[in-house]
RODO-2510 file (C-alpha; in nm, 4 decimals, decimal comma):
residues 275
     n   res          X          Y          Z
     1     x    -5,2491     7,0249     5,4529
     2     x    -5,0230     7,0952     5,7411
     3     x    -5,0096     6,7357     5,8280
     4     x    -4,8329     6,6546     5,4395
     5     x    -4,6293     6,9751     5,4482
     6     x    -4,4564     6,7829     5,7492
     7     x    -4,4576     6,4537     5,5703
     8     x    -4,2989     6,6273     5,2493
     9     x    -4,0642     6,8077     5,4648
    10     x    -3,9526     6,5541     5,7029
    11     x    -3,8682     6,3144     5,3759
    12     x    -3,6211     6,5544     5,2209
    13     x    -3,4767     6,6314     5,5167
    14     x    -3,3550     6,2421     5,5746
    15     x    -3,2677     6,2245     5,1827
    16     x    -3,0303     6,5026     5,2690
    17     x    -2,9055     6,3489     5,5697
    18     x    -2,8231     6,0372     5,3598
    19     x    -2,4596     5,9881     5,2319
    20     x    -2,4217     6,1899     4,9121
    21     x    -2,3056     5,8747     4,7062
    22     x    -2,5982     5,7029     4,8796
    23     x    -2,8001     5,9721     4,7585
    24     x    -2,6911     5,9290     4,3546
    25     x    -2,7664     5,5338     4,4393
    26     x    -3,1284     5,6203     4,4775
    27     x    -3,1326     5,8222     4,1571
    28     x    -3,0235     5,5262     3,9923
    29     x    -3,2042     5,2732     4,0836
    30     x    -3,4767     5,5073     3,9395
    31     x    -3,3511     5,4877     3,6108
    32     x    -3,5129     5,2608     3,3085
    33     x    -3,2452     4,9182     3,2453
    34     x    -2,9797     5,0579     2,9823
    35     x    -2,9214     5,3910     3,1202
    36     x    -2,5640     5,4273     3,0610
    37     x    -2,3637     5,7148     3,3253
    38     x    -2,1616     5,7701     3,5677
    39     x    -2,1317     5,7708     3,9647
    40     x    -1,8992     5,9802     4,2112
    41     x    -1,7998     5,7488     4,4414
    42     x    -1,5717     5,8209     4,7224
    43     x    -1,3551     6,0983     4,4607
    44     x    -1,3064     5,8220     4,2413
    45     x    -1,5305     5,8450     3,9232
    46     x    -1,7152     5,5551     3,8699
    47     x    -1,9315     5,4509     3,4501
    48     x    -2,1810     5,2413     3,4563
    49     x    -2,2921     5,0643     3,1142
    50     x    -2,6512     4,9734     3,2942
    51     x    -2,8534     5,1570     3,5992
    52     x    -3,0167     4,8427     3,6963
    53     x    -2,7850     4,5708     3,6974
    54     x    -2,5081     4,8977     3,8458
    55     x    -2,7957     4,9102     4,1541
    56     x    -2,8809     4,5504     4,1442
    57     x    -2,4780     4,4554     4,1818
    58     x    -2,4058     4,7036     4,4122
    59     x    -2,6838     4,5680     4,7102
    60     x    -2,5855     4,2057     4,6424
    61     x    -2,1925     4,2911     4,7348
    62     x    -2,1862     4,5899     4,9322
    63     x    -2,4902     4,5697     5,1540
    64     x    -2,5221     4,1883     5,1198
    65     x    -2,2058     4,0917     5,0725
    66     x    -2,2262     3,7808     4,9148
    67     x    -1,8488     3,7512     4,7899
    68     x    -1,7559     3,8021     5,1551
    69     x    -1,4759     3,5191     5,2852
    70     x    -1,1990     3,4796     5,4653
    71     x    -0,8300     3,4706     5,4288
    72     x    -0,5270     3,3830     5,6224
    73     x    -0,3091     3,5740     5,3857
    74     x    -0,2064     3,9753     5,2954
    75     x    -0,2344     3,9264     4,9360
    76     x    -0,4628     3,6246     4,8681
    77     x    -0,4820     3,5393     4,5212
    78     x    -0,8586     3,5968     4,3311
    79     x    -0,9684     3,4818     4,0095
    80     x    -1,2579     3,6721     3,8747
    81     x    -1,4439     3,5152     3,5824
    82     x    -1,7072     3,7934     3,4609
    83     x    -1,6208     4,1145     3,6077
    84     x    -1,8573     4,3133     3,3758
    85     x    -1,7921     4,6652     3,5007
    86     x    -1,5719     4,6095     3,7355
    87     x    -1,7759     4,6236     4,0790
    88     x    -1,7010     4,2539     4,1792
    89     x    -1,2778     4,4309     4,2089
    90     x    -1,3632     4,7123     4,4090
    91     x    -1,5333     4,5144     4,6437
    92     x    -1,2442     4,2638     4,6549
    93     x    -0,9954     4,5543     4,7308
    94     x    -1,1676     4,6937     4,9519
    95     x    -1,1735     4,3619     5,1382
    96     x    -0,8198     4,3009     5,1006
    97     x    -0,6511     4,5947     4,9778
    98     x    -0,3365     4,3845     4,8749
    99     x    -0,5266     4,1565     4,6645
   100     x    -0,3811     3,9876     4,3592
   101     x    -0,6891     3,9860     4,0974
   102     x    -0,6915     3,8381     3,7511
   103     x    -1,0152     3,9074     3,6075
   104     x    -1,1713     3,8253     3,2834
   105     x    -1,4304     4,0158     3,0609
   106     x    -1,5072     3,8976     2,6810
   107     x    -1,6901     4,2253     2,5466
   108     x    -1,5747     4,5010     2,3742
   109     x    -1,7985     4,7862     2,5285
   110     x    -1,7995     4,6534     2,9323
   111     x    -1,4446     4,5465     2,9067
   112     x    -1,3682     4,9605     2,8339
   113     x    -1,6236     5,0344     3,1098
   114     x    -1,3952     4,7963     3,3320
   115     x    -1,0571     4,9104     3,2057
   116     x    -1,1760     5,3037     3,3127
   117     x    -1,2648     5,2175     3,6645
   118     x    -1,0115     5,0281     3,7463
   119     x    -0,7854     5,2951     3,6203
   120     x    -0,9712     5,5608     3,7880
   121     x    -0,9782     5,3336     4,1413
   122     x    -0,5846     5,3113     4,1052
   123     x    -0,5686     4,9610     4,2247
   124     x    -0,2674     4,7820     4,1555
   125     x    -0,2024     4,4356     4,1237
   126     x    -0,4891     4,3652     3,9051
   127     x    -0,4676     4,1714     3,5580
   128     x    -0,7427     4,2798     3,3118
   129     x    -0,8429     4,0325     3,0191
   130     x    -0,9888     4,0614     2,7593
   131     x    -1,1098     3,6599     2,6808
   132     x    -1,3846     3,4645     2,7762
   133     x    -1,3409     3,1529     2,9175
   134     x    -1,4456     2,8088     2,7773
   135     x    -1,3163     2,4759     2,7944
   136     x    -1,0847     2,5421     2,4768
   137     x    -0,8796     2,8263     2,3285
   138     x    -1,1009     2,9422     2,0291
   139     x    -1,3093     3,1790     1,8604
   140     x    -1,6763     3,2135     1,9538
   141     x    -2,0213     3,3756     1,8438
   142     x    -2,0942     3,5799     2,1161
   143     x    -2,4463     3,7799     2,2393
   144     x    -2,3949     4,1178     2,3828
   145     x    -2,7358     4,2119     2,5827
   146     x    -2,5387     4,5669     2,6694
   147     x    -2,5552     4,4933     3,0505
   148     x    -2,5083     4,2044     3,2523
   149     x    -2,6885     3,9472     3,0436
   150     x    -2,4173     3,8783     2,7518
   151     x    -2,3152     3,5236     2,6567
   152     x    -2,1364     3,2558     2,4128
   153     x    -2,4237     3,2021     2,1838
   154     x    -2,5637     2,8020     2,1708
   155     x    -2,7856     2,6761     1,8910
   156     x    -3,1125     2,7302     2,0426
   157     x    -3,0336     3,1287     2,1015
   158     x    -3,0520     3,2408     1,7707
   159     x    -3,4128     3,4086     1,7072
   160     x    -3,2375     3,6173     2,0374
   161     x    -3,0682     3,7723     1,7508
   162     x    -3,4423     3,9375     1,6390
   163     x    -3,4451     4,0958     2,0050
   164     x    -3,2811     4,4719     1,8967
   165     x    -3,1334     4,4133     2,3037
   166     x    -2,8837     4,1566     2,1578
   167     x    -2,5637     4,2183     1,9138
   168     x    -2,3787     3,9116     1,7444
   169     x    -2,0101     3,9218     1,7542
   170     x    -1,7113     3,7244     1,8101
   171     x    -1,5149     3,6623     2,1211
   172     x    -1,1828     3,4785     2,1643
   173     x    -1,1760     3,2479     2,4900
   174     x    -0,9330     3,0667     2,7135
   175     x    -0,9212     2,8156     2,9859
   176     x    -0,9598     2,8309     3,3199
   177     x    -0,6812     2,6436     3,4211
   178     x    -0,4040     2,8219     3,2757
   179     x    -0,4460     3,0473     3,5670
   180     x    -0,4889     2,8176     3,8343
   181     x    -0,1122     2,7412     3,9081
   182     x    -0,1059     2,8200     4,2863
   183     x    -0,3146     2,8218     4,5706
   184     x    -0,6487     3,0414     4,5166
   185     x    -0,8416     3,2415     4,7353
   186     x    -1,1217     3,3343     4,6151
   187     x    -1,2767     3,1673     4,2405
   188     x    -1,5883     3,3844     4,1294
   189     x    -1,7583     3,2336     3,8197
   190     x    -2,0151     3,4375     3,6513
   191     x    -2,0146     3,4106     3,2983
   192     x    -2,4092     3,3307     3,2052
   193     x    -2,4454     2,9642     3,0915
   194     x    -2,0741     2,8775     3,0835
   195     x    -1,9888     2,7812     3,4171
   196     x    -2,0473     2,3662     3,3828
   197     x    -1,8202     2,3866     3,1174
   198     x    -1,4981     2,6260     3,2530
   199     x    -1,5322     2,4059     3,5772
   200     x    -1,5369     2,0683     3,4189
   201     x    -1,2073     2,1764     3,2012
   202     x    -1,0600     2,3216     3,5515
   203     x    -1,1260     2,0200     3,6999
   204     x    -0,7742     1,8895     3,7929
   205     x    -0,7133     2,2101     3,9447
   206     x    -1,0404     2,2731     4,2153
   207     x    -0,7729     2,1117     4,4687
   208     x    -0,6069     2,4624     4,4594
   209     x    -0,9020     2,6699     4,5165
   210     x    -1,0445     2,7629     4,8793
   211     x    -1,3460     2,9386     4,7649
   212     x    -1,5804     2,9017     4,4650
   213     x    -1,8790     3,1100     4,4018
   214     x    -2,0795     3,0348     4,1124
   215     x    -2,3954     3,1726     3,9203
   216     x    -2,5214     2,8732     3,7707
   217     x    -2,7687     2,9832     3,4846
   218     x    -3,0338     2,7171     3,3414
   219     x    -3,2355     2,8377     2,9555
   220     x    -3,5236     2,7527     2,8192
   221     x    -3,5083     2,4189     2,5691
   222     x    -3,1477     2,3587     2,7136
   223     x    -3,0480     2,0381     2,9458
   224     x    -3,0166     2,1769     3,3174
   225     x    -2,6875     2,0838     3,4330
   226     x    -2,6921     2,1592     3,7752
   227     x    -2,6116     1,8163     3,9075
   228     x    -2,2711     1,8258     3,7341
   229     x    -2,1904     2,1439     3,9025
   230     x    -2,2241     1,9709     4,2407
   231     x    -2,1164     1,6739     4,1793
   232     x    -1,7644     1,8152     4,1018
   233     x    -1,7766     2,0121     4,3814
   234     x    -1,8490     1,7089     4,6173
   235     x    -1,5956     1,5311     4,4604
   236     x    -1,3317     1,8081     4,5423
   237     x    -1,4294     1,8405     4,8922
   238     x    -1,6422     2,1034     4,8529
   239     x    -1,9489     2,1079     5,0884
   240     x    -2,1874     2,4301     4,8899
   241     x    -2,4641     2,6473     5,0230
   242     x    -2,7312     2,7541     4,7691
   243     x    -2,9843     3,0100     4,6952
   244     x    -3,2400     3,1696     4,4376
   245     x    -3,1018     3,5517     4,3624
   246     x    -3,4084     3,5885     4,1482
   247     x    -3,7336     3,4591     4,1602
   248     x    -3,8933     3,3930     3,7985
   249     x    -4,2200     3,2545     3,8722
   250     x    -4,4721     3,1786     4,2085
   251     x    -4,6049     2,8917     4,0390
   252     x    -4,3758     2,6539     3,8543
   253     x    -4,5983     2,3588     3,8247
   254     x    -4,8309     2,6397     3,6340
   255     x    -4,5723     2,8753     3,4776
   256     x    -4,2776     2,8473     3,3465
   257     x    -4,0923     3,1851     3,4348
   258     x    -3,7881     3,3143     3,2173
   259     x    -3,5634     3,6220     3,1972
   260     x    -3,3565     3,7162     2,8695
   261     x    -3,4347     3,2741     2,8099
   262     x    -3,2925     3,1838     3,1397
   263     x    -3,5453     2,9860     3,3635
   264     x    -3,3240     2,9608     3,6487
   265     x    -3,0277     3,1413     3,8183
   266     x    -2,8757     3,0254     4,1309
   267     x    -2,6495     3,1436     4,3942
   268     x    -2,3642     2,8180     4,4479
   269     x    -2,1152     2,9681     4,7358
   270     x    -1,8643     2,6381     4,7673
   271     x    -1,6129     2,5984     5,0593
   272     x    -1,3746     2,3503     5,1924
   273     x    -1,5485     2,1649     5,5088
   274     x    -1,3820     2,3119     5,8469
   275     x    -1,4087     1,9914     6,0081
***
């Protein structure tokens, strides 16, 4: 009994040692997906619209790092497609504090989500939008999942609609290269299913870009257009690392693994060859 009463006594005693926002991280990751709140983080009042995908972000940039790079510049220019709540920006500021950021976020709800914290952060010289992107300016039906799962709706999505997760509106888009007029930093593109098609009508301007991160998302019943992905890349002088962010099945000869009817996500982090 002794023995536990140390155990018991010697785990609270490290929780309490632990940074007090590190401390409300653990509560969160604790909560059920859809937990809406909020977060103190560094005096600066962070909402979240999801506990998981808040957690799940937050490890992937700020103890992972993936959207780490380099610049040569003060105030290198980033284009942000998908900035959902807005975690992608801090971590970009806090990289380079002098950052010029255009970022774009189609719905309704996260876009106020990401329009508070950036507020509440203070940055400056950061262009909020409210558009998704798409390889023409027009109205589309859009899915809202109420995290980090919403998307431009294709034909094969509809019974989606039956999942009480989902909410059909309508979104108004642009294109990527309207805002590719100068040299860029930093491209992140993570706008679930979208990518081949923003990067195909962006093509003439990849020469521009340094740095191109991309979540490519495959569904179920839809072509997998990976190959096009790195085949413009290639052809831009790209040379592109890859990796699996989540793992859907063990066995894909024997199971075919999906997640909100995507059967594959991977990590594309695209560079411009040193050599």
């Amino acid at each position: 009994m002794k023995d536990l009463y140390r155990k018991i006594k010697s785990k609270v005693k490290n929780f309490m040692n632990i940074d007090p926002f590190e401390r409300e991280l653990i509560k969160v990751q604790k909560l059920p997906r859809y937990t809406k709140g909020e977060i103190n983080w560094s005096g600066k009042m962070l909402k979240y619209i999801d506990a998981n995908s808040f957690a799940w972000t937050y490890d992937e940039l700020f103890k992972r790092h993936i959207y780490r790079f380099e610049s040569n510049v003060e105030s290198p220019l980033i284009i942000d497609c998908g900035a959902n709540i807005g975690l992608s920006i801090i971590y970009f500021k806090e990289l380079y504090p002098n950052a010029r950021i255009i970022a774009f976020e189609p719905d309704d709800q996260v876009f106020d989500y990401l329009d508070f914290n950036i507020k509440s952060f203070d940055f400056d010289k950061v262009e909020l939008i409210k558009k998704g992107l798409w390889k023409e300016e027009t109205e589309l039906v859009f899915l809202s999942e109420g995290a980090d799962g919403n998307r431009i709706m294709n034909n094969d999505e509809k019974l989606l609609l039956e999942n009480k997760k989902y909410k059909k509106n309508s979104i108004f888009t642009t294109k990527l290269s309207n805002y590719i007029q100068e040299n860029v930093d930093f491209l992140k593109i993570d706008i679930e299913g979208a990518e081949t098609d923003v990067l195909l009508e962006a093509n003439d301007k990849l020469h521009l870009v340094s740095n191109i991160f991309i979540e490519y998302h495959s569904f179920v019943n839809q072509p997998q257009r990976l190959n096009e992905i790195l085949d413009i890349l290639s052809k831009k002088g790209f040379k592109y690392y890859m990796d699996i962010p989540v793992s859907l099945t063990d066995q894909p000869f024997l199971h075919r693994g999906s997640f909100l009817s995507m059967d594959l996500l991977v990590n594309i982090y695209a560079y411009r060859n040193s050599d």
